[in-house]
C-alpha positions as CSV (number, residue, x, y, z in Angstrom):
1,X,3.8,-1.4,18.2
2,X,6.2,-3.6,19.8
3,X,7.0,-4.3,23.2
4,X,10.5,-5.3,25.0
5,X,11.5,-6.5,28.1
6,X,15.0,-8.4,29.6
7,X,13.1,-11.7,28.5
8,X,10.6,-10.7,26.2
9,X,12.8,-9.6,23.6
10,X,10.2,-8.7,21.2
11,X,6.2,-8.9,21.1
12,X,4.6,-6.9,18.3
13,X,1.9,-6.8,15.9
14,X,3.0,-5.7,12.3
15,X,1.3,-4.7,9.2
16,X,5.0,-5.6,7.7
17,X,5.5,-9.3,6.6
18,X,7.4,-11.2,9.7
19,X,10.9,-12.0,9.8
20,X,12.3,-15.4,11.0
21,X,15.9,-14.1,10.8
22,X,14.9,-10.8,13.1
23,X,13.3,-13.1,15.7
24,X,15.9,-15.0,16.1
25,X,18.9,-12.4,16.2
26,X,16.4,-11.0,19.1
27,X,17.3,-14.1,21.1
28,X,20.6,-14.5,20.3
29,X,22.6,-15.2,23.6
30,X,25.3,-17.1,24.3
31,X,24.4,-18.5,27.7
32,X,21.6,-20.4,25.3
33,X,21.8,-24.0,24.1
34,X,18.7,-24.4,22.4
35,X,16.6,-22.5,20.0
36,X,13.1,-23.1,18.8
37,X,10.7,-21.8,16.6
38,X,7.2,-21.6,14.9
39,X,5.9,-20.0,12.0
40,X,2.0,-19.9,11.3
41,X,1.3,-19.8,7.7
42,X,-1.8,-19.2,6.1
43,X,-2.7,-22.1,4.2
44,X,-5.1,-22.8,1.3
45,X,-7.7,-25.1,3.4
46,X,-9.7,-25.1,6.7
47,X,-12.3,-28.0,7.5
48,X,-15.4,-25.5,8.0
49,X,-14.8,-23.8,4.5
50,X,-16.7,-25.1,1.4
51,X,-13.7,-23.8,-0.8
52,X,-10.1,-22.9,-0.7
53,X,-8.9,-20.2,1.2
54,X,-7.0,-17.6,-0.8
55,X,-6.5,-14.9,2.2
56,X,-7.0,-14.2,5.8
57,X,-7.6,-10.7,7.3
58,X,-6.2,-10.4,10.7
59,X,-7.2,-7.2,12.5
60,X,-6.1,-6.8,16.3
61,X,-7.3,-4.6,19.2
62,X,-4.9,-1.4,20.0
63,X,-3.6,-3.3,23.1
64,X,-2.9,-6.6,21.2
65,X,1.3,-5.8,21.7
66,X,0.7,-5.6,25.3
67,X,-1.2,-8.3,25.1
68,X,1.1,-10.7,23.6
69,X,3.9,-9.4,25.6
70,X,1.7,-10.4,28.5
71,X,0.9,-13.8,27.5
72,X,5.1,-14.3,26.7
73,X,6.0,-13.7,30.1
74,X,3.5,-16.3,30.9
75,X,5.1,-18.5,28.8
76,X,8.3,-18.1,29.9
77,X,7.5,-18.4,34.0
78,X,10.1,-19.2,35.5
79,X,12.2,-21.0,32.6
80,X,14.8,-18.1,31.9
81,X,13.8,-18.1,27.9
82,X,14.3,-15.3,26.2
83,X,11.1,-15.1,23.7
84,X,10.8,-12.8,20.4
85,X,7.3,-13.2,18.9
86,X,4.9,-11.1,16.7
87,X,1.6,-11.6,15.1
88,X,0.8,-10.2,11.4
89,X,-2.3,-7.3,10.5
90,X,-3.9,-7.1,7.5
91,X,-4.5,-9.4,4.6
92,X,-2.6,-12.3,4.2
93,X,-2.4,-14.6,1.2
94,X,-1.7,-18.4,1.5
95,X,1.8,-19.0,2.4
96,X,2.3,-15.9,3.8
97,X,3.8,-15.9,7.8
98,X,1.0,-14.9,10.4
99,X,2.7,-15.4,13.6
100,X,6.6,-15.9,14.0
101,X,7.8,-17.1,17.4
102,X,11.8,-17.4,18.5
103,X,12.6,-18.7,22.0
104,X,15.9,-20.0,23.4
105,X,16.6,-21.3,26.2
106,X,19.5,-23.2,28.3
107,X,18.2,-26.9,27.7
108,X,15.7,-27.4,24.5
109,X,12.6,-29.1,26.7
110,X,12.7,-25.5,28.3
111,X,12.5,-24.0,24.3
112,X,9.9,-26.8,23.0
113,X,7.5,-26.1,25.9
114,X,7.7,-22.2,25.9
115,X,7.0,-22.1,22.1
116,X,4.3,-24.5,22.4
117,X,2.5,-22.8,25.6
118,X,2.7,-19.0,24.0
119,X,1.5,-20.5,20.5
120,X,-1.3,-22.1,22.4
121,X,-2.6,-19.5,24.3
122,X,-1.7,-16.8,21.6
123,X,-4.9,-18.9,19.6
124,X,-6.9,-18.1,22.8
125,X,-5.8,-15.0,24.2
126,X,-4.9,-12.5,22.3
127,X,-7.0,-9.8,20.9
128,X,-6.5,-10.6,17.2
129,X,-9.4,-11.7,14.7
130,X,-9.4,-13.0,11.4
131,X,-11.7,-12.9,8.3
132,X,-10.9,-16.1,6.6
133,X,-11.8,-15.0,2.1
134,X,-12.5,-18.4,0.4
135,X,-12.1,-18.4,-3.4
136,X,-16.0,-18.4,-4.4
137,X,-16.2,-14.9,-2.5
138,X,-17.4,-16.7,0.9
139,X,-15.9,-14.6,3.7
140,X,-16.5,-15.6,7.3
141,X,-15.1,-13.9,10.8
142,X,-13.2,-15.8,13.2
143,X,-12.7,-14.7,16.7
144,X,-10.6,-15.6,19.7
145,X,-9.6,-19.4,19.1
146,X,-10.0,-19.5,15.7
């Protein structure tokens, strides 16, 4: 389900793999001078697991888009960014994109500290959980902040 609003061009949670080049046609504006972005790949490691990682399985809470629409227009304040973002469901194997996050703004400070603040608090605040699958079978749940 996504969610979109004059600034919050996009907030949605997808089974679908992300796509960088759809986030940032969603903040495409002219009246923009700088563009930033993060992408949150799975990778094959974590400190707390004993072997590699070979998959994460996110699941999310039916109000998760609202959610992350919520904590985008947080981000933004009163900046004037224009913010496209979604998080990924399901499994994920390493190297695949978990979160995508676009944001463009007049001046790139403005861009930097948007997409660092919704990134942030996305880790903290949004209803999303993950079940990180090591290689010897090992499979442990993390929650909020993980």
């Amino acid at each position: 389900m996504a969610v979109s609003t004059d600034a919050v061009r996009v907030a949605a949670i997808s089974a679908e793999p992300l796509d960088l080049d759809a986030h940032l046609r969603a903040v495409d504006d002219p009246r923009m001078g700088a563009v930033t972005t993060f992408v949150g790949r799975v990778r094959d490691h974590d400190p707390d697991a004993a072997t590699a990682v070979v998959a994460l399985e996110y699941s999310a809470h039916p109000d998760a888009a609202a959610a992350l629409a919520a904590l985008a227009a947080a981000a933004i304040g009163s900046s004037g960014a224009l913010v496209a973002v979604s998080h990924r469901v399901g499994t994920l194997r390493v190297g695949d994109a978990a979160v995508v996050i676009a944001v463009a703004s007049a001046h790139r400070a403005e861009a930097f500290e948007v997409c660092r603040t919704l990134i942030e608090t996305i880790k903290t605040g949004l209803p999303v959980w993950k079940r990180q699958v090591e290689s010897d079978g090992t499979a442990t749940w993390l929650g909020l902040g993980g």
